[in-house]
C-alpha positions in Angstrom: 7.9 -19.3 -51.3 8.9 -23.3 -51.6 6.6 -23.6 -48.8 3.3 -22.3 -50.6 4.2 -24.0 -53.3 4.5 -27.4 -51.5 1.0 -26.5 -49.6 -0.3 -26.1 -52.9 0.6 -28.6 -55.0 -1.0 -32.4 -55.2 0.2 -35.6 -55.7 -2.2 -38.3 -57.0 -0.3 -41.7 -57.4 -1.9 -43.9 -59.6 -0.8 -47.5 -61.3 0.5 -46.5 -64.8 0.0 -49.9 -66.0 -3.7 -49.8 -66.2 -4.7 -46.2 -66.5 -8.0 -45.9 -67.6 -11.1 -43.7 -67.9 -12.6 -44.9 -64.7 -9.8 -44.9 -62.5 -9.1 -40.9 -63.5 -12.7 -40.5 -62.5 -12.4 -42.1 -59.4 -9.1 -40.1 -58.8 -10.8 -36.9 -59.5 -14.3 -37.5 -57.4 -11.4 -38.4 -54.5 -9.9 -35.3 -54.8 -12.7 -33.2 -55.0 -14.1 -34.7 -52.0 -10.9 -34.3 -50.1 -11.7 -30.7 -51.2 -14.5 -29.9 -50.4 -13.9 -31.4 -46.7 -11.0 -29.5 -46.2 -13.3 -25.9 -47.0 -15.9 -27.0 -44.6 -13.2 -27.5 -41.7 -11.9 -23.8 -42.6 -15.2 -22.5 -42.9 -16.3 -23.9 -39.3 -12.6 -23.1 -37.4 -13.8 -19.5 -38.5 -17.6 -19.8 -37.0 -16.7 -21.3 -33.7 -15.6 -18.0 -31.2 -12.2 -17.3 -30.2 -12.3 -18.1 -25.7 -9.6 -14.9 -24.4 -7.1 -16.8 -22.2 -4.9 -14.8 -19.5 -6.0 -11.0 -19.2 -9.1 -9.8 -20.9 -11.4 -7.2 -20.4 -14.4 -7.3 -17.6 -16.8 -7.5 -20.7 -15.0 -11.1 -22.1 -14.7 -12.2 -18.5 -17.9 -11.9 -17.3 -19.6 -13.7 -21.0 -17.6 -16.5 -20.3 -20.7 -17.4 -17.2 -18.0 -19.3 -15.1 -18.9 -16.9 -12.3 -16.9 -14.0 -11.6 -15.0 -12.7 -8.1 -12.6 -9.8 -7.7 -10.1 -8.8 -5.1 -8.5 -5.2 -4.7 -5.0 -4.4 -4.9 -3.6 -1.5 -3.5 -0.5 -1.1 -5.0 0.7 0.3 -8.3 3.1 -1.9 -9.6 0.1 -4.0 -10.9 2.7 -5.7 -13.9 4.5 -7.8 -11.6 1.4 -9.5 -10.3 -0.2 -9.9 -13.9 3.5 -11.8 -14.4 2.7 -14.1 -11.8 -0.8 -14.8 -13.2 -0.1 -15.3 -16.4 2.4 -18.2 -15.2 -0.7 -19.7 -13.2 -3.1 -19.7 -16.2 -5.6 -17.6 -14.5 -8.5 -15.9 -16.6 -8.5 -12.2 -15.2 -9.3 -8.7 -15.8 -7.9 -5.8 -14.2 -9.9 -2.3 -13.5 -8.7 0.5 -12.3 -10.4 2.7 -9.7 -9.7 6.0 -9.7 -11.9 7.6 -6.8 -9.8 7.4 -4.5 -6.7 9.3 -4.6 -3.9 6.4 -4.4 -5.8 4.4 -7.1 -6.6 1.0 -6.2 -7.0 -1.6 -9.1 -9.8 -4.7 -8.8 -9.0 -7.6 -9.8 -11.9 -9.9 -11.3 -11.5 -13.8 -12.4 -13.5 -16.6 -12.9 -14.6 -18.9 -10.2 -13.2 -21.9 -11.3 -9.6 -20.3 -11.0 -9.9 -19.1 -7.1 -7.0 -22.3 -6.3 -5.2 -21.0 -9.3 -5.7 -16.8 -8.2 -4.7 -18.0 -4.2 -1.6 -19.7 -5.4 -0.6 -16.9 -7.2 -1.7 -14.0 -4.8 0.6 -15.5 -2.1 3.5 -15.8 -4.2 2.8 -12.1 -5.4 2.8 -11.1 -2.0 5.6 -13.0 -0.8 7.5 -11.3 -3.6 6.3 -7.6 -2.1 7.6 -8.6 1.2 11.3 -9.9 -0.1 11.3 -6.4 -1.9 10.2 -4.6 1.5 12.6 -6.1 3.2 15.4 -5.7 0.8 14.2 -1.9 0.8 14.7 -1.7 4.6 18.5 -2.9 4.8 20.9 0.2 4.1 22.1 0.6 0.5 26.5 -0.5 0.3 27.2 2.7 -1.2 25.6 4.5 1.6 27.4 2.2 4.4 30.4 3.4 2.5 30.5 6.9 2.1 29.2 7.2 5.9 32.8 5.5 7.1 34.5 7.4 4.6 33.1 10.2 6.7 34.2 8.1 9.9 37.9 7.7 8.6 38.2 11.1 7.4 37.7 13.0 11.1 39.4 10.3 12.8 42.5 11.6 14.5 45.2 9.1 13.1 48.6 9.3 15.5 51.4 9.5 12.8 54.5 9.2 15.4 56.3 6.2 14.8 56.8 4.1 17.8 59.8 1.6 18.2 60.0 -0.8 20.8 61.9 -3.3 21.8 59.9 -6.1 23.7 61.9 -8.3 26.1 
């Protein structure tokens, strides 16, 4: 509320000393002016189009005429690779395409950001290949219970033994 109220308000500072008719004219025509400049920047930040950063649709993509490519990505975890593009800065639009029966999404960006779309493919990639890997190695609680099973039918010789060594 203080804030509005501070937006709102104005300030004219003006010698007290000799205050007359022309100077509040002059104060006034200053103000108005100041006005009327500030409605025309309003008015024109409204009339000048909004450019979609990051993901957009294929319709805002391709009206952009930068020139549009596309790759196709197989896999359905398509979030994690939209993560990694977004930190990049790349322009791009994802479609879905559902004829085949493992869905496969295409990717389309602009041409200017193939570097950008490279650098961040590979370290998408790279990131499905840790998680493969990871994946491949046995789970802890798995090793476990499988020597639990070993210790269980091992024969364990209970006879106590004592022997002198000499």
């Amino acid at each position: 509320m203080q804030e509005e109220v501070e937006n709102r308000t104005l300030t004219l500072v003006v010698s007290g000393t000799k205050f007359t008719g022309r100077l509040m004219k002059a104060a006034i025509t200053k103000y108005l002016a100041h006005r009327k400049e500030k409605k025309l920047q309003k008015q024109k930040s409204r009339d000048t189009p909004v450019i979609p950063h990051s993901k957009q649709t294929v319709k805002q993509l391709i009206g952009q005429n930068q020139g549009v490519s596309n790759i196709e990505i197989t896999d359905p975890s398509i979030k994690e690779f939209e993560k990694i593009a977004r930190k990049y800065g790349v322009d791009y639009a994802v479609k879905k395409d559902r004829s085949s029966s493992p869905p496969k999404y295409l990717i389309f960006f602009k041409g200017r950001d193939a570097d950008a779309l490279t650098a961040a493919f590979t370290e998408y990639t790279g990131k499905k290949v840790r998680k493969a890997e990871k994946s491949e190695r046995p789970s802890v609680l798995a090793k476990l219970s499988q020597f639990k099973e070993l210790v269980k039918h091992a024969v364990v010789d209970r006879n106590k033994r004592k022997e002198l060594e000499r």
